[in-house]
C-alpha positions as CSV (number, residue, x, y, z in Angstrom):
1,X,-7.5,6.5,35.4
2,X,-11.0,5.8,36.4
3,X,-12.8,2.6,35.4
4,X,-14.4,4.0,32.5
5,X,-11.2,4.6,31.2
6,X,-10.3,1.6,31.6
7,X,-13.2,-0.1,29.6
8,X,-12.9,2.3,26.6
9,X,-8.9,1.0,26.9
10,X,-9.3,-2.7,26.6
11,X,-11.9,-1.7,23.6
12,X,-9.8,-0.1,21.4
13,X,-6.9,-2.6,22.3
14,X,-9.1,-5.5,21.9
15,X,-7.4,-7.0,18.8
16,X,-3.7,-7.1,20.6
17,X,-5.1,-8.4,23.5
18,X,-6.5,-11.1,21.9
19,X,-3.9,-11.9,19.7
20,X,-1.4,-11.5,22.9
21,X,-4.0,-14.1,24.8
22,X,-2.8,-16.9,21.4
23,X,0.8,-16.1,22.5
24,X,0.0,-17.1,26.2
25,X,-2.4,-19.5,25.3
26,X,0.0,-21.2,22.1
27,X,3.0,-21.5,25.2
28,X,1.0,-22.8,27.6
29,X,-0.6,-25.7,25.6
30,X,3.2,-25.9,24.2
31,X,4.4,-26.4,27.8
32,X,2.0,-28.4,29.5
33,X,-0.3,-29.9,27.6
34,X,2.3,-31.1,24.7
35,X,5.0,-31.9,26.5
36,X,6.6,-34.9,24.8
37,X,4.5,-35.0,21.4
38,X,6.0,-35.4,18.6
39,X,7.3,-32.2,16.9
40,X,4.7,-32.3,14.0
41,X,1.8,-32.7,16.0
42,X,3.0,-29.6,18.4
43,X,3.6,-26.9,15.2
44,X,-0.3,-28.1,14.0
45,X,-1.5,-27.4,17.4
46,X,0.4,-24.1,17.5
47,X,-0.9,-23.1,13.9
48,X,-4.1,-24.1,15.0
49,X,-4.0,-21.7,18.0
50,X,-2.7,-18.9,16.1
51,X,-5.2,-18.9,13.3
52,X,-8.0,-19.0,16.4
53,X,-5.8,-16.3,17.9
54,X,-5.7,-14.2,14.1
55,X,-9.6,-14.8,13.1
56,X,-11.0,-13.5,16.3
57,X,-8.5,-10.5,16.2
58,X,-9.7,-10.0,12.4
59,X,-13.5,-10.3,13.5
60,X,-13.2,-7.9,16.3
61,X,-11.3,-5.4,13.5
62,X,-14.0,-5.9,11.2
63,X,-17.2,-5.8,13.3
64,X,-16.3,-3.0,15.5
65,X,-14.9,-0.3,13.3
66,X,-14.2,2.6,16.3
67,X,-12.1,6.6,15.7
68,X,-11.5,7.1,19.1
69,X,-8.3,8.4,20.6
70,X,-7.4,6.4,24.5
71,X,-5.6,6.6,27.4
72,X,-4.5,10.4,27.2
73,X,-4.0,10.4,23.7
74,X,-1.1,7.7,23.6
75,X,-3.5,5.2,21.6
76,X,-5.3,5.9,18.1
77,X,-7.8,3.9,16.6
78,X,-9.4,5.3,12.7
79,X,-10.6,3.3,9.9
80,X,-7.1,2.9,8.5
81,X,-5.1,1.9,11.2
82,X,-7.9,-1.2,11.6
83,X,-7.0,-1.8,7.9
84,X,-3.5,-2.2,8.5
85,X,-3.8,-4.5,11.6
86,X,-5.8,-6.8,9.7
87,X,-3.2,-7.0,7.3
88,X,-0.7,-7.9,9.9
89,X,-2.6,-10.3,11.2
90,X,-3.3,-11.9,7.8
91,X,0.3,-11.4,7.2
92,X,1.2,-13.3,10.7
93,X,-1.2,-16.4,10.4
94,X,0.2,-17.0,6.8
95,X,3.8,-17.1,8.5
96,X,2.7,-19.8,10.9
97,X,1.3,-21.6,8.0
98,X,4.5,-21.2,6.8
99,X,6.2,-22.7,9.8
100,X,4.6,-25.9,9.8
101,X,7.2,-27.3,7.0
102,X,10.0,-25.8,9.0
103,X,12.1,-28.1,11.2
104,X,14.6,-26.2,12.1
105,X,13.8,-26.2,16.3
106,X,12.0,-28.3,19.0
107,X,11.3,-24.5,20.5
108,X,7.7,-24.9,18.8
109,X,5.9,-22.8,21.7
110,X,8.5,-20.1,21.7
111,X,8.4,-19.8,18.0
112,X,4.9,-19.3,17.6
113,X,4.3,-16.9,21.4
114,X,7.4,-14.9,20.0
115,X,5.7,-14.8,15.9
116,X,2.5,-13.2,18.0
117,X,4.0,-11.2,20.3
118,X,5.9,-9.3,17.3
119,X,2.8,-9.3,16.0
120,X,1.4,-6.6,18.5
121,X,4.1,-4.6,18.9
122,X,3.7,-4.0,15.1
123,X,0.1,-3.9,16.0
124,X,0.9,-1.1,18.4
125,X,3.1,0.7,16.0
126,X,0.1,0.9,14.0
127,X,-1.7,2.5,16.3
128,X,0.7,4.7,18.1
129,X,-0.3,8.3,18.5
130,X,2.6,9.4,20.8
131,X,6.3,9.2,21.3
132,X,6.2,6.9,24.3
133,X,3.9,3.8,22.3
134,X,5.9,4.3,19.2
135,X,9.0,3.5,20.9
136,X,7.1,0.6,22.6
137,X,6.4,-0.3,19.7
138,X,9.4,-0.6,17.9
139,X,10.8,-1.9,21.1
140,X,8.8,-5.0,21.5
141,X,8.8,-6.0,18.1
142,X,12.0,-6.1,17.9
143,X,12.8,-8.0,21.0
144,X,11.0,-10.6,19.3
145,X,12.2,-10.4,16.3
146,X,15.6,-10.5,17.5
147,X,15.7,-14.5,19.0
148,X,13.2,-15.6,16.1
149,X,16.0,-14.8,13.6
150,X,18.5,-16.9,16.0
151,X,15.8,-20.0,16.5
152,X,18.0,-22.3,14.0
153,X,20.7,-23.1,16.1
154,X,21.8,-25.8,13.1
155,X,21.8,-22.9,10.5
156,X,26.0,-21.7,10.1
157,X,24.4,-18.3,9.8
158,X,21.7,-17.8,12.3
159,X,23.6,-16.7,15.2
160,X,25.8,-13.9,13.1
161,X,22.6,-13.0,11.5
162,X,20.5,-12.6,14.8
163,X,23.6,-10.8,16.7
164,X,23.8,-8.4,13.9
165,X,20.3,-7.7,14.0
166,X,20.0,-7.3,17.4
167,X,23.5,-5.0,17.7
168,X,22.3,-2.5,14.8
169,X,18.6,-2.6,16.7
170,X,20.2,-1.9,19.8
171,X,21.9,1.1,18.5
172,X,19.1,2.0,16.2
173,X,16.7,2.3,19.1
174,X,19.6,4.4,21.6
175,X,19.4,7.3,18.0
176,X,16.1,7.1,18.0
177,X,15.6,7.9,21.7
178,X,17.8,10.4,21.6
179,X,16.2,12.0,18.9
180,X,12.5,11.5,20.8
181,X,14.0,13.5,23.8
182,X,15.1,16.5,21.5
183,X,11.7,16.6,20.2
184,X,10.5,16.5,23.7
185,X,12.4,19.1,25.0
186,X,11.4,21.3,21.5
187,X,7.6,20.8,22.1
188,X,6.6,19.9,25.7
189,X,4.8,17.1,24.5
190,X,5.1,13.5,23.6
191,X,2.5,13.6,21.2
192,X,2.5,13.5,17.4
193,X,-0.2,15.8,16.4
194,X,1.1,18.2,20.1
195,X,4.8,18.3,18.6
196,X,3.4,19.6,15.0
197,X,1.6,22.5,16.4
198,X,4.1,23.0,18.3
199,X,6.8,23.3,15.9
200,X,4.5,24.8,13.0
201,X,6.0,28.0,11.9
202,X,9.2,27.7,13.4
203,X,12.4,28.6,11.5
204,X,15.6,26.5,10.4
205,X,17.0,25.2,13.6
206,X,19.9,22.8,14.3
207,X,18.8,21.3,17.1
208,X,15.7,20.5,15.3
209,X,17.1,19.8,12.0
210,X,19.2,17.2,14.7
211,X,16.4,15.3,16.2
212,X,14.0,15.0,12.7
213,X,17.3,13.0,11.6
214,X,17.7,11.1,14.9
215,X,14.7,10.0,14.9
216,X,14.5,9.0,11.4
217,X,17.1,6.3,12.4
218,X,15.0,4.2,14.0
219,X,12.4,4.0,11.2
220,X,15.1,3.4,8.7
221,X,16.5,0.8,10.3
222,X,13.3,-0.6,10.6
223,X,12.5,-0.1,7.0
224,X,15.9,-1.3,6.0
225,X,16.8,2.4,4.3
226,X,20.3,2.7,3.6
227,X,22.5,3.4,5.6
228,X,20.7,1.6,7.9
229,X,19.9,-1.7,6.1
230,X,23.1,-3.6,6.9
231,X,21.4,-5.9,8.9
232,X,19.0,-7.0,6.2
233,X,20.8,-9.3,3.8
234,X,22.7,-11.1,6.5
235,X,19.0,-11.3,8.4
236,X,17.3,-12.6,5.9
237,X,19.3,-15.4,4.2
238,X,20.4,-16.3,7.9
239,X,17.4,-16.7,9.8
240,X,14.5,-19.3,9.0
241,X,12.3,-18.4,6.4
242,X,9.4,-18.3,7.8
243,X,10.8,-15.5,10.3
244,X,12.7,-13.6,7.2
245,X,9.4,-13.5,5.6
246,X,7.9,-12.1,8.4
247,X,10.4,-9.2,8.6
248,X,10.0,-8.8,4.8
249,X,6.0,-8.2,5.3
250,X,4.7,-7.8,8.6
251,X,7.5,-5.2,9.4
252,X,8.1,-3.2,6.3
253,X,3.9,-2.5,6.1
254,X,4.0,-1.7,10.1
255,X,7.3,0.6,9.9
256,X,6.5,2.5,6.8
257,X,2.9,3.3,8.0
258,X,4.2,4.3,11.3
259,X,7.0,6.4,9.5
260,X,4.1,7.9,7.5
261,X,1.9,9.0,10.0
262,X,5.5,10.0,11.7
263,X,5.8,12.5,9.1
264,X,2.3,13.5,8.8
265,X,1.1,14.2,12.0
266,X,4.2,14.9,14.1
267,X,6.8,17.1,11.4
268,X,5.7,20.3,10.2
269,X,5.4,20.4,6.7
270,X,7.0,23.2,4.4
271,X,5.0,25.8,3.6
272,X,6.7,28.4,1.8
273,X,8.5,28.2,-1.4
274,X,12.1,28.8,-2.7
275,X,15.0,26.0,-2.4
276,X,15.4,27.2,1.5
277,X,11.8,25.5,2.7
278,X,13.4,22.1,1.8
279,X,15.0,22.8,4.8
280,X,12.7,24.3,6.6
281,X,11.2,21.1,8.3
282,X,14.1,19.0,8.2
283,X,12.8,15.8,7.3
284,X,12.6,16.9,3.6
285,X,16.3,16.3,2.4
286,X,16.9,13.4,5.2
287,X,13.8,11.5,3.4
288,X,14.9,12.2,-0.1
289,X,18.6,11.1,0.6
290,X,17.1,8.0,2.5
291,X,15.5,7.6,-0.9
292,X,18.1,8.1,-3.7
293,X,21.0,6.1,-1.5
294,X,18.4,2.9,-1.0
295,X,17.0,3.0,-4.6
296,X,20.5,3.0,-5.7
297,X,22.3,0.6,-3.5
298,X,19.4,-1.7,-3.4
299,X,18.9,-2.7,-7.0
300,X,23.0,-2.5,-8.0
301,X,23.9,-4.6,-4.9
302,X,20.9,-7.3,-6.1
303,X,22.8,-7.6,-9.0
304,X,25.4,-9.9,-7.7
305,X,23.7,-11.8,-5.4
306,X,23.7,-15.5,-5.6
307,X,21.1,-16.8,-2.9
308,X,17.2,-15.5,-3.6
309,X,16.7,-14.8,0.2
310,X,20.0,-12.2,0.1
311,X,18.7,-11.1,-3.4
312,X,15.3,-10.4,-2.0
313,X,17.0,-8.1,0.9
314,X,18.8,-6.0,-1.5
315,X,15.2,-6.1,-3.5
316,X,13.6,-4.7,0.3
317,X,16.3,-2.3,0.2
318,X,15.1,-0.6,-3.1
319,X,12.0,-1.0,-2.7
320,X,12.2,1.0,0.2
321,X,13.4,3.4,-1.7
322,X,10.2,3.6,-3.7
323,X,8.2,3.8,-1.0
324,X,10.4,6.7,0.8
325,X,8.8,8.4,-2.5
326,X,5.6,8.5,-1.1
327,X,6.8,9.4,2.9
328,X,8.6,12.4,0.9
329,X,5.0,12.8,-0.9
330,X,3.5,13.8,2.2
331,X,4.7,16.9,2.9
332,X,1.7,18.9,1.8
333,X,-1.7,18.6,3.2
334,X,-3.1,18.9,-0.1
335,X,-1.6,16.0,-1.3
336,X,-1.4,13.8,1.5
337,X,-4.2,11.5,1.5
338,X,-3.5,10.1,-1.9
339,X,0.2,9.8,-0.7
340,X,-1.2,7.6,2.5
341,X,-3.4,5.5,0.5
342,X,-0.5,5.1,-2.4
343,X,2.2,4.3,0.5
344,X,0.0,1.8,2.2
345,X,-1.3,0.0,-0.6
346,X,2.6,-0.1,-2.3
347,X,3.9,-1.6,1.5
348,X,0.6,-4.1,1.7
349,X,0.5,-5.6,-2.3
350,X,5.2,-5.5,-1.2
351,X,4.6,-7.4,1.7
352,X,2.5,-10.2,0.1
353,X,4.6,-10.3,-2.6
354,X,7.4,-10.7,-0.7
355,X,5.9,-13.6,1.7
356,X,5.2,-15.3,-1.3
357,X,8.4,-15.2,-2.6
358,X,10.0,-16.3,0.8
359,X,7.6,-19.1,0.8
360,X,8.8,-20.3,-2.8
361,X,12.8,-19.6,-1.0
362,X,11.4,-22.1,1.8
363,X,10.5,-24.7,-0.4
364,X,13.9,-24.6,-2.4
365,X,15.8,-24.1,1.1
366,X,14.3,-27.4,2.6
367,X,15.0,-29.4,-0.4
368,X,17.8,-28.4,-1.8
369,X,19.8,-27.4,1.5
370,X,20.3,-23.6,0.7
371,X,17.8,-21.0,-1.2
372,X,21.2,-20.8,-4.1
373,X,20.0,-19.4,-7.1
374,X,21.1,-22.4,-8.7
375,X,19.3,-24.7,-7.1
376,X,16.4,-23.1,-8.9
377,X,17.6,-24.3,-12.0
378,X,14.4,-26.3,-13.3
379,X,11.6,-25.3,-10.8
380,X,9.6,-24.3,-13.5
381,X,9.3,-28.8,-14.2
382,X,10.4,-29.7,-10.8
383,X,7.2,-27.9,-9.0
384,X,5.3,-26.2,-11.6
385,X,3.0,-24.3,-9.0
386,X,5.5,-22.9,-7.2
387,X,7.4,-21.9,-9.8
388,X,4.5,-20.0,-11.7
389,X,4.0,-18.5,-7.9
390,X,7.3,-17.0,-8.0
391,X,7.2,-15.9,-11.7
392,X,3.9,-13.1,-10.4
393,X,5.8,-12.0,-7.2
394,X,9.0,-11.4,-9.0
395,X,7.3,-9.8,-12.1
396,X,4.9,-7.9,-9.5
397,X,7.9,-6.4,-8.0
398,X,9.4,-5.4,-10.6
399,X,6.4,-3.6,-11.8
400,X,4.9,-5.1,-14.9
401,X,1.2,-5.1,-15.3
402,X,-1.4,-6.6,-14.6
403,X,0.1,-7.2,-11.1
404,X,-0.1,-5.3,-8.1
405,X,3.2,-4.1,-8.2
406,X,2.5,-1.9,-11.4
407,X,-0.7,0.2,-9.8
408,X,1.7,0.5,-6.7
409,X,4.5,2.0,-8.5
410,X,2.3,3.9,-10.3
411,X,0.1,5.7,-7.7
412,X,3.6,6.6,-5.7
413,X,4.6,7.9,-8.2
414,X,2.0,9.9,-8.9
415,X,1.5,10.9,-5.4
416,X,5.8,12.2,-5.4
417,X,5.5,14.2,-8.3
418,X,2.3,16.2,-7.2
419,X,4.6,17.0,-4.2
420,X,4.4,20.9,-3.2
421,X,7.7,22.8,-2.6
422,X,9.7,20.0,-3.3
423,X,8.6,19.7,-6.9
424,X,12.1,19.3,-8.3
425,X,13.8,16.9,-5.4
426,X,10.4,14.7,-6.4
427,X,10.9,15.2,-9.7
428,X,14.5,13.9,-9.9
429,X,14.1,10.9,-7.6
430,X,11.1,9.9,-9.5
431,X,13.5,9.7,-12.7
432,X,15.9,8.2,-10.6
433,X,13.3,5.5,-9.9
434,X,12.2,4.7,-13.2
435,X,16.0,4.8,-14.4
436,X,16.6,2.1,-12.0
437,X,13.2,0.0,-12.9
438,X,15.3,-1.8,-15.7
439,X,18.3,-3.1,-13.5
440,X,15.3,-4.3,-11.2
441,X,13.6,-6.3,-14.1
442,X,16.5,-8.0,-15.4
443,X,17.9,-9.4,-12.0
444,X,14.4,-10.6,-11.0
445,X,14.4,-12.1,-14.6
446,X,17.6,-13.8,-14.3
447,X,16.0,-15.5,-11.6
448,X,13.1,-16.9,-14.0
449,X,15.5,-17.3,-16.6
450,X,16.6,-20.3,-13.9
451,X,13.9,-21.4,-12.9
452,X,11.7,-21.8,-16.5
453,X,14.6,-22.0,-18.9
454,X,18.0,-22.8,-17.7
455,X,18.1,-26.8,-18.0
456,X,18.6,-28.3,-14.4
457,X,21.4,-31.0,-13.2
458,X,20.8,-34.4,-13.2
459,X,19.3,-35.6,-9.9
460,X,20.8,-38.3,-8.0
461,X,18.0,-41.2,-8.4
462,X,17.2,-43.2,-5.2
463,X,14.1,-42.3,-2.6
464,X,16.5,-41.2,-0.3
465,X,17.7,-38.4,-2.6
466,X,16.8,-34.6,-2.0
467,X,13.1,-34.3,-3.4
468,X,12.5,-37.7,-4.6
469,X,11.4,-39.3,-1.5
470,X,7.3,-39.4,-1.0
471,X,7.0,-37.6,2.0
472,X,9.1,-35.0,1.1
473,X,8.9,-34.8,-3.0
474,X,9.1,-31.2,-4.4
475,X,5.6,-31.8,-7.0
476,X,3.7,-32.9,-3.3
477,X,1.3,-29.9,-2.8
478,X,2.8,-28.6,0.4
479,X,2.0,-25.7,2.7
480,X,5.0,-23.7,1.0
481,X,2.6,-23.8,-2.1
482,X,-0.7,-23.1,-0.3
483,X,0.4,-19.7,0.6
484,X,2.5,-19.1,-2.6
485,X,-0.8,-19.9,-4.9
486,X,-2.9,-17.6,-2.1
487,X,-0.2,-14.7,-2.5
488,X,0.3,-15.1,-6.1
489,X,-3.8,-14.6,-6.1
490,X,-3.8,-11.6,-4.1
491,X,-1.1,-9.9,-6.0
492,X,-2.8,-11.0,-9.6
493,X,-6.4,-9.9,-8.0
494,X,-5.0,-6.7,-6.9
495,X,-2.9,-5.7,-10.2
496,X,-6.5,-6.0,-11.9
497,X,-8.7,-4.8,-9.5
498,X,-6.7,-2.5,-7.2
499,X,-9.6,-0.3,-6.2
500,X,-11.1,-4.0,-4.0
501,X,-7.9,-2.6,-1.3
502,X,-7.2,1.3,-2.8
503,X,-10.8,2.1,-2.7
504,X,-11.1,1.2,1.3
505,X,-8.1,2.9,1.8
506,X,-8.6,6.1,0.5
507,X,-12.3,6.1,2.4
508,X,-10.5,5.6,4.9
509,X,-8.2,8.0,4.9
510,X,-11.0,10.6,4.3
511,X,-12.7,9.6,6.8
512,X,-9.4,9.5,9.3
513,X,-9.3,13.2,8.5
514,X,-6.1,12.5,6.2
């Protein structure tokens, strides 16, 4: 690789370099520099670094829009890949906002270096335009995901939850490789858009029919599809918030984007009718089973959950459901850039939803102990903010209007039922879907019903008791609240106006060629 290679490289990777340079630079200072401050003091310092870290990554995405394909084709850059960086990044520097009220480790640097570094490797499965960087990808994000989720060492849950994740990612990523080679050795070639011309026109063959549903392991268990989502409730209510929120956001958008351009660019789509083209591709029936067994599970499982963070995994699990709609939506060329803006915009207005909701989970966990539904019993008097934040992500996903949750469901669905050759299998899951929409309302509602209505305990007086004390009273106007009012805007803004994010992303979609 000659120099000018090598300049054209660091360009299009400027944003992950930089936001890897905050991960160095938040350790070091962490290290050296604040060795012996007081806890506090280090997590502002380490915020501080990682919103420098996150604005110049978001300037560089914004002021030098590039389409340019690197380093043998391995590394993408279009219009809407930039788009979805900058929402990860947004989505990362709200978590370490988030992190500032959580004192659950004296690890500050290697919280914040391991937040960022996840952050690229979701970066990089955002940009990924070849086998080898998508499994990078998925790789290095999950090795830093993995001792995140086991950072509270005082938590009775964090280890089981962090071994589990690791153990099911560990296995996950062995399928997926496995799957990878298959489509190697069908191809010759490593890349996406390489392996679809390569396999265009081919017949129904096991071995392929093997490696489509390998490799969809990986992404599901990223995802949290069923029957890979067993890690996700344990995850989420075991590992600090801040970090489950992350996972809920940062990795759903990154892994169902990937899984998207997965299906778009590497799988040959089905191109003649009759019920035998479902099968023709492969990835058809896989996706639409992904789909029917997560909407299912997911919203029947939330049902009998009694802690909001395990509630809002089995409400990840459904939801990805939904969005599997729109991954099954784009098989069809016709079809598929509304189905890449609809999944994109459904995964971006879900993840800030569901950091906001985490951050409302946060506020109850650090108070009350435990993020217990009923220790939610009177939010709505206790911490009227927050509980108002939580009534518009909770409502939002379970898509009532004017919220961004109800343009999001809507536009998938759209996008699923305009589905060629799969017309019927579309047709039946969307049913499916909205079926299931009321099971999703009233659990989410039984949660407001606790929060607004339900009349809370009485509360032990004293200033040492949970939530009277000043420093740590649950009406102070914390950080938990700062990002829940920010979310709950976003979503609200959104639900009115969803053309301010659909608009840019179905020019960009044109203009990435679809």
């Amino acid at each position: 690789m000659n120099n000018a290679a090598y300049i054209q490289l660091f360009k299009l990777a400027g944003p992950e370099m930089l936001i890897a340079l905050a991960a160095l630079a938040v350790l070091l200072v962490d290290l050296t520099l604040m060795r012996g401050a007081p806890v506090r003091a280090r997590r502002v310092i380490a915020v501080l670094l990682t919103g420098v870290g996150g604005f110049a990554a978001a300037l560089y995405l914004l002021q030098v829009p590039l389409r340019a394909v690197s380093w043998g084709g391995l590394w993408a850059v279009d219009p809407l890949t930039q788009l979805v960086k900058l929402g990860l990044v947004g989505l990362a520097v709200l978590t370490a906002v988030l992190s500032l009220e959580a004192d659950y480790t004296d690890h500050v640097g290697e919280h914040f270096a391991l937040l960022l570094l996840a952050t690229v490797g979701l970066m990089v499965m955002a940009g990924a335009a070849d086998l080898v960087l998508v499994f990078l990808g998925l790789e290095l994000t999950g090795l830093s995901l993995y001792p995140l989720v086991a950072l509270n060492k005082a938590g009775p849950r964090a280890t089981e939850a962090a071994l589990k994740y690791f153990f099911f990612g560990a296995l996950a990523a062995a399928v997926t490789l496995f799957g990878f080679s298959f489509l190697y050795g069908l191809s010759g070639t490593t890349n996406l858009a390489g392996i679809a011309a390569a396999l265009r026109g081919r017949g129904f063959d096991p071995l392929l029919a093997l490696a489509v549903v390998f490799s969809l392991v990986g992404f599901g268990f990223k995802v949290a599809a069923v029957p890979f989502h067993l890690w996700a409730p344990d995850a989420y209510q075991g590992a600090p918030t801040p970090v489950a929120a992350f996972i809920a956001s940062g990795s759903k958008l990154a892994g169902f984007f990937l899984l998207g351009r997965f299906v778009a660019l590497a799988l040959p789509e089905s191109g003649d009718a009759g019920r035998a083209a479902l099968f023709t591709p492969g990835w058809v029936p896989a996706v639409a089973v992904l789909a029917l067994a997560s909407m299912v599970l997911g919203n029947l499982a939330a049902l009998a959950q009694r802690d909001l963070k395990r509630l809002l995994a089995y409400s990840a699990i459904a939801h990805a459901g939904y969005l599997l709609l729109a991954v099954l939506a784009l098989n069809g060329a016709a079809n598929r850039p509304a189905a890449l803006a609809a999944l994109v915009y459904y995964a971006g207005t879900y993840a800030l939803a569901g950091l906001g909701a985490f951050a409302v989970a946060g506020h109850v966990e650090r108070h009350a102990g435990a993020a217990a539904l009923n220790h939610l019993t009177g939010l709505g008097r206790r911490a009227p903010w927050l509980a108002a934040g939580l009534a518009v992500f909770l409502l939002s996903l379970a898509g009532l209007p004017p919220l961004a949750g109800f343009p999001a469901k809507f536009y998938v669905f759209a996008a699923a039922l305009n589905t060629p050759h799969a017309g019927a299998v579309s047709l039946g899951l969307v049913v499916v879907a909205l079926l299931l929409s009321p099971v999703g309302f009233y659990y989410y509602l039984r949660v407001l019903k606790l929060a607004f209505v339900t009349e809370s305990e009485k509360r032990p007086a004293g200033p040492d008791a949970p939530g009277n004390s000043p420093q740590g009273g649950e009406n102070r106007f914390g950080v938990e609240t700062a990002v829940a009012l920010l979310a709950a805007a976003g979503v609200l803004g959104l639900g009115l106006f969803p053309q301010w994010l659909l608009g840019p992303l179905q020019a960009a979609v044109r203009e990435a060629g679809g």
